[in-house]
C-alpha positions, 0 to 999 in steps of 0.5 A: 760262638763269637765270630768276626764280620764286616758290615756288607749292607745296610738296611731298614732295621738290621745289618747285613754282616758278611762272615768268614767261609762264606757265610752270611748273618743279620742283626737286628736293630734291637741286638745292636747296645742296650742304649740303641734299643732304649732309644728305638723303643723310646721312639717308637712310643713317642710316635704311638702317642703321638696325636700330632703326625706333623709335628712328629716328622719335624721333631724327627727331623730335628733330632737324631733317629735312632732307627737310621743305621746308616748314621751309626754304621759304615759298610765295610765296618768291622765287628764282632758278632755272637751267634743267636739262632740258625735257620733257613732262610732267602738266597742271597746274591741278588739272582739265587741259584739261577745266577749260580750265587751260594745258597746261604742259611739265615744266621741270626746275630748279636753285636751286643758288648755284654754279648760280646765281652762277657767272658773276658776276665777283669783281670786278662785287661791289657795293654793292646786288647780291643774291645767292643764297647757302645757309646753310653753317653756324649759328654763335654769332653768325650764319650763314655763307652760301655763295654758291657764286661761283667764284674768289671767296676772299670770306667771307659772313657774316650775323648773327642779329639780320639774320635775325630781320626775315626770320623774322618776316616770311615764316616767323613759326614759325621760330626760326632759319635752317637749314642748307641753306636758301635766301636772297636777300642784299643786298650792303651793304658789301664790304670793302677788299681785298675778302675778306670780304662783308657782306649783309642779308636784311631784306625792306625792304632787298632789295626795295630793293637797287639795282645802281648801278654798271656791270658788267664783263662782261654775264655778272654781270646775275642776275634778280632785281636791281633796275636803273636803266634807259634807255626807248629805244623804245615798241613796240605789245606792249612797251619796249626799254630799256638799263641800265648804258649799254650792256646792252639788255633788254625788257619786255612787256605782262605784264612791264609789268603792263598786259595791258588795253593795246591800243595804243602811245599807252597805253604812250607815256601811261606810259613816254616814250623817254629817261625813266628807270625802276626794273626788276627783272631776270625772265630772262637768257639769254646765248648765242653766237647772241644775249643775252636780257634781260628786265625787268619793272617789275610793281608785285608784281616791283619791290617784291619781295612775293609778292603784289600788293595785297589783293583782297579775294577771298583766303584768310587765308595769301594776305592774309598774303603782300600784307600781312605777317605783322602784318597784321589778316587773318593769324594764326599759325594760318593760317601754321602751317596754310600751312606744314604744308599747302604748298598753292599756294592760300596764294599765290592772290589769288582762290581756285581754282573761285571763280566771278565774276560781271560780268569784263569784257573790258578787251583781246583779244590775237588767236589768244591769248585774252582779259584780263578786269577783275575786279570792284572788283579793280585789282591784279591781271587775269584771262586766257583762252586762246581755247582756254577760251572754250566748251566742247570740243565747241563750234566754237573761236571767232575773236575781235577787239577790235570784234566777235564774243561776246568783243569788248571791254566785252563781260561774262562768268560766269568760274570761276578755273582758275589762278595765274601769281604771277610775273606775277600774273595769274589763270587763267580760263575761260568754258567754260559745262560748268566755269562752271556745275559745281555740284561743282567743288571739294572744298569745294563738298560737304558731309556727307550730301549726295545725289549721284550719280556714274558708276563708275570702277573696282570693286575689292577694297576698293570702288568708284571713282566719277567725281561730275564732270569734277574730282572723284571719290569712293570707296566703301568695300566695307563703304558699298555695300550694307545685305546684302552679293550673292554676286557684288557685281562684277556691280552695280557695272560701269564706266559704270554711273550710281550714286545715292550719299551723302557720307559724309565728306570728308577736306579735306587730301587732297582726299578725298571718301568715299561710301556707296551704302547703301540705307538712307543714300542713301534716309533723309530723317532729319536728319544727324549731323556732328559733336559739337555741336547746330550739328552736329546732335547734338542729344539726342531726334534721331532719326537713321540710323548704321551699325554701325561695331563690337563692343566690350566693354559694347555697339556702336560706330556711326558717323554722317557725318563719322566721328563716332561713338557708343556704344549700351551 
């Protein structure tokens, strides 16, 4: 089966792609082209023969690395995914369950060109048609792109004036493309005796590729495509349509982009049998025992952006996706931070932990859950699975459209949980225990505040500390006592409730350091957090810093925030 997906985060050494129906799959970086694995084993032997560590990390350095994802790929990227392997595996959305994130299985993929494009017929190449094809090669005037299409003594070849629109729009801190990276061409012209190929990767122009033209053989339809298609019959939860004039497909509510319709007549006001509409291809699935064809026409889908239209509630990179690199929200520094970092909340339209006030139940789709409308937000709804309606210890409640807690127009406090890009839908739950969770993310701390947690773990270098159903802390040997026990393991059991201070947090990795000194947790003197008077480095303040360490001349101490000092 071969889907569409959207790159939700990138990670050491495979991607994480968001899926339609909510789904989620990993690839790894060896399942990405041919001409990245070659190069990834390259350096991985280049480095166990290497006897010279030093002079591997400058060479490293110098050169480009072809095991940082983050030069090749954008969140929010579109691409095409052919499933490798099903299997259990994590939770994802931070919290699992306990935040009333969706359980997910873990969906291995390929991103692979002669994985992609190997059942496209030679002779099915159009006009319009876009193709997943890795750059091959840089050369003086352009790359060459493989697009892996077996029996197909076709050349693919893409200037580097084509590129620059792309670079610009997607990754502005990029120069050039790189050898191993993916794209998405449109193809704009083939030759005459069919040999040579010439494609585009300008955003405008495949966002607006359209086949037009009636494929040979069923097995030529790839996701991502853009067709004119035949409504043929309006169902209660979707449309059946057909496309080429004679290919059958569907589409669903969430496909459709109207998850708040209850009824038949609401998609009958829209979509009328006969009429015809524009889709973009979600999933093929062409076997023995049926052929699967399932299109969306999603306004974020049809148009080929990451991102439906700005909320409101997003971060600068999210801003950045719905509006362009030019846009008055975004800045090169954002990019850069969103490109160093691959985190999936650069993708988000509403950030996760936020709370909202005032959702309204706008449809409830019995046995599943129910779809929400955010205040002031129309490009985007929000979900609840009936599991995250209460809390776990709760009764699981029934729900209909006409009565019960949840019943339409009924309004509720929702916390997000979660992001389907592809079907861009946000993840919600109503569980009061998360709704009403005064630490739920990192940022919901900060320096020197009074908390107090449950121990995890003691070990050697300290103690693990559980502050609430999604965050922990850590506290270093040398922060848990003013004079240090004789056996320090006895005061600090598992289970045990702790009174602790927060001594720094460490937002990349979403750390949380503590102390549970005495004569820190108990001080009602102001905090020192950085260098400034704004940070409370103020000269004449009187504040508590511990003695970090010795050195020539006088002592080394430390305030919150790793900010330092010196006393002669």
């Amino acid at each position: 089966a071969l889907l569409l997906g959207c790159i939700s985060a990138i990670q050491d050494l495979q991607l994480r792609v968001s899926l339609p129906n909510g789904l989620s799959g990993v690839v790894p970086i060896t399942s990405i082209s041919a001409e990245l694995t070659a190069l990834v084993e390259k350096a991985a032997e280049e480095q166990e023969d290497s006897e010279d560590d030093d002079a591997m990390d400058v060479d490293t350095e110098q050169n480009d690395d072809p095991l940082d994802l983050k030069s090749r790929f954008y969140i929010g990227q579109f691409v095409k995914c052919a499933i490798v392997e099903l299997g259990s595996g994590d939770e994802h959305g931070k919290a699992g369950t306990k935040t009333g994130a969706t359980q997910s299985h873990r969906i291995e993929l390929t991103l692979m060109p002669e994985e992609i494009n190997n059942r496209i017929d030679p002779e099915d190449l159009c006009e319009g048609q876009i193709l997943t094809a890795s750059i091959k090669s840089v050369e003086d005037r352009g790359y060459v792109l493989n697009t892996g299409i077996s029996n197909a003594a076709t050349a693919t070849f893409l200037p580097l004036d084509a590129a620059k629109t792309w670079l610009k729009r997607w990754m502005p801190l990029s120069t050039e493309l790189k050898v191993g990276q993916l794209v998405e061409a449109a193809i704009v012209k083939i030759s005459e005796d069919r040999r040579s190929i010439h494609v585009t990767i300008a955003p405008e122009s495949v966002s607006r590729a359209t086949v037009n033209s009636t494929y040979k053989t069923m097995a030529s339809v790839q996701p991502g495509q853009l067709i004119p298609a035949t409504v043929m019959k309006v169902w209660n939860r979707g449309l059946s349509l057909r496309f080429m004039g004679f290919y059958d497909c569907s589409a669903d509510l969430t496909a459709l982009g109207m998850l708040d319709t209850s009824d038949k007549s609401q998609l009958e006001s829209v979509y009328n049998p006969a009429t015809s509409v524009k889709v973009r291809v979600l999933y093929v699935s062409l076997t023995t025992a049926a052929k699967t064809v399932i299109v969306s026409t999603a306004r974020h889908i049809v148009s080929f952006t990451p991102r439906p239209a700005l909320t409101g509630y997003e971060l600068p990179d999210a801003a950045r996706l719905a509006v362009g690199s030019s846009g008055a929200t975004a800045s090169e520094d954002s990019a850069a931070e969103s490109s160093s970092t691959g985190s999936e909340y650069g993708l988000w339209p509403i950030p996760y932990g936020t709370v909202i006030d005032g959702c309204k139940v706008v449809n409830v789709m019995e046995k599943f859950g129910i779809v929400l409308q955010i205040p002031s937000v129309e490009s985007v709804r929000a979900f609840c699975s009936i599991g995250s309606l209460v809390d776990e210890n709760d009764e699981k409640p029934s729900i209909s459209r006409g009565s019960g807690r949840f019943h339409v127009d009924t309004v509720h406090r929702v916390r997000v949980v979660g992001y389907d890009a592809i079907d861009g839908v946000v993840k919600v739950t109503l569980r009061p225990s998360v709704v009403n969770e005064p630490y739920f993310i990192v940022s919901d701390l900060t320096p020197g505040n009074h908390v107090s947690g449950t121990i995890k773990r003691f070990t050697d270098a300290g103690v693990e500390v559980t502050i609430s159903s999604t965050l922990s802390g850590f506290i270093h040997k040398h922060d848990l006592f003013d004079t240090k026990p004789i056996h320090p393991e006895l005061l600090f059991k598992q289970g045990k409730r702790i009174a602790c201070r927060v001594l720094k947090i460490q937002k990349e990795k979403r750390g949380i350091l503590l102390t549970c000194r005495k004569s820190l947790v108990q001080s009602k003197l102001p905090v020192v957090l950085g260098y400034s008077e704004s940070e409370g480095a103020v000269p004449g303040t009187i504040t508590m810093a511990t003695v970090d360490r010795e050195v020539k001349g006088g002592y080394v101490v430390r305030f919150y925030q790793s900010t330092t000092g010196f006393i002669p």
